[in-house]
N, C-alpha and C positions, 0 to 999 in steps of 0.2 A: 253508607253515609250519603251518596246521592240523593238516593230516594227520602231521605229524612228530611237535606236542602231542598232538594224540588219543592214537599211538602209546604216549605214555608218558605218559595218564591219570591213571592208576593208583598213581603214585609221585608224593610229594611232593616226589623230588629223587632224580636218579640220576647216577654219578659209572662213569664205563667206560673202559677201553682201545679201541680200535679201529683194526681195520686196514679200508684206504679202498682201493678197486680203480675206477679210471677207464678203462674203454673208450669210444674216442669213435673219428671217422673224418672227417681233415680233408685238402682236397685227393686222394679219393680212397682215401687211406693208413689203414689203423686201426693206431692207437695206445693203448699199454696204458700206466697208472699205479700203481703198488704203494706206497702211504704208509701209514706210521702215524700215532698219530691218541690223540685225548684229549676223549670228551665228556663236558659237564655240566647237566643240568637240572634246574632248580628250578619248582617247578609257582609259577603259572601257566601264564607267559610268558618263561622265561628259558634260553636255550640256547646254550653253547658249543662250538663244536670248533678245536681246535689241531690242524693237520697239519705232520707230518714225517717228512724224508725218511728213509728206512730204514737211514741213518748218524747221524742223528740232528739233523741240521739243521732249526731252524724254517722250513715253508713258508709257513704261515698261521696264524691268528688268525681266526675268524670269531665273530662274537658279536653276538646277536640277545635285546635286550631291551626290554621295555614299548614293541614297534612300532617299535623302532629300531635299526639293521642298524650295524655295525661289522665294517670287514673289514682287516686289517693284513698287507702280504704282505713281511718284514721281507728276501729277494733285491733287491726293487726299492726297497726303502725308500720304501715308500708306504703309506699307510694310505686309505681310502674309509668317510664313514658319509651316512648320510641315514636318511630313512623305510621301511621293509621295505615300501610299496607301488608306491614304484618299480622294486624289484625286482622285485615280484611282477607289475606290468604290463609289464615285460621279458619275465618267463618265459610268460607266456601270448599273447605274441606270438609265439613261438616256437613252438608246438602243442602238442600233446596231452602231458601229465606222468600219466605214470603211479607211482604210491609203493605199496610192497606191503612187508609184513612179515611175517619168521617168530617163531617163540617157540618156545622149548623148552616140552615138555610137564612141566605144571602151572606154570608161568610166566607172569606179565599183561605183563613186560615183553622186548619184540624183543629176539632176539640178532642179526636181520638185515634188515636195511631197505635196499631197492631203489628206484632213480629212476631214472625212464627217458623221456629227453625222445625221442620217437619221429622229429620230424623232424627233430633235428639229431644222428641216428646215435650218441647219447650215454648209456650206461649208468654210474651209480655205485652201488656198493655199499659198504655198510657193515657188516661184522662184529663185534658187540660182544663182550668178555672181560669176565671180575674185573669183573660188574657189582654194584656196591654200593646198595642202593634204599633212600632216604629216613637217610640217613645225614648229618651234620652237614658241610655241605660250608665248605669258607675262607671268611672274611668277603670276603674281597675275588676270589672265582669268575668274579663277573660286573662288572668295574670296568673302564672301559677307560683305559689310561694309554699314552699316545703314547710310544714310545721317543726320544731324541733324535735329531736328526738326518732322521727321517721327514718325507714331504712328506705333510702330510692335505688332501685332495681328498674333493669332494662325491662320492655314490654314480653320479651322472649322468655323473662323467667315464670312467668305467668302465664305464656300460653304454653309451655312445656309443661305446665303443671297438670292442663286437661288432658286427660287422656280420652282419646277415640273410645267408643262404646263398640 
């Protein structure tokens, strides 16, 4: 998460379009993911992305503020929050995370931010649009409100669910 706030410094608060591209390779197989996408950050510590799928269905809901991770995947009807450092002792369980970004010239803020978990064959990108820097975002950006119906589970039952390779 760091390196995602470094990234965006610079702004007090950045509101973008983005399209999500997952290559990853499971059972041998590589598989590719095409979403669209909706991020939001507020400096400090506050960041959101919503992904969907390229008809327009919500996939997710991700949302990380002041140390505290919310993840709502509304096909499963499940939501996930805990602490962002059980996440983060998850991912570095996993090896080496590589995060790199580009920028357009004369630009402080990514139009393109790369992760790349090297041992688990898994590359995401993210391409930013219509980014808007330090622009007055909704009061309610980063609020999380459980849909009805949702089952909320701790962030642990979700990372117990991956298994090591």
């Amino acid at each position: 998460m760091a390196k995602l706030f470094e990234a965006f410094s610079s702004a007090e608060s950045i509101q973008a379009r983005a399209s999500i591209r997952i290559d990853t390779v499971r059972d041998g197989q590589e598989m590719n993911f095409l979403l669209n996408g909706f991020l939001l950050y507020q400096k400090p510590d506050k960041l959101r992305l919503l992904g969907y799928h390229p008809l327009g269905m919500g996939l997710f809901d991700a949302l990380y503020r002041n140390g505290e991770f919310f993840l709502l995947i509304p096909p499963q009807k499940k939501a996930y929050t805990g602490e962002i450092s059980q996440f983060e002792d998850m991912m570095e369980r996993s090896g080496p995370i590589e995060v790199s970004t580009e920028k357009d010239e004369g630009s402080e803020i990514p139009n393109r931010i790369r992760i790349v978990m090297v041992e688990k064959e898994t590359r995401i990108e993210f391409r930013l649009k219509n980014i808007s820097v330090n622009s007055n975002l909704p009061e309610d950006s980063f609020q999380w409100v459980v849909p009805e119906g949702v089952e909320v589970r701790p962030i642990a039952k979700l990372l117990k669910g991956k298994k090591p390779r």
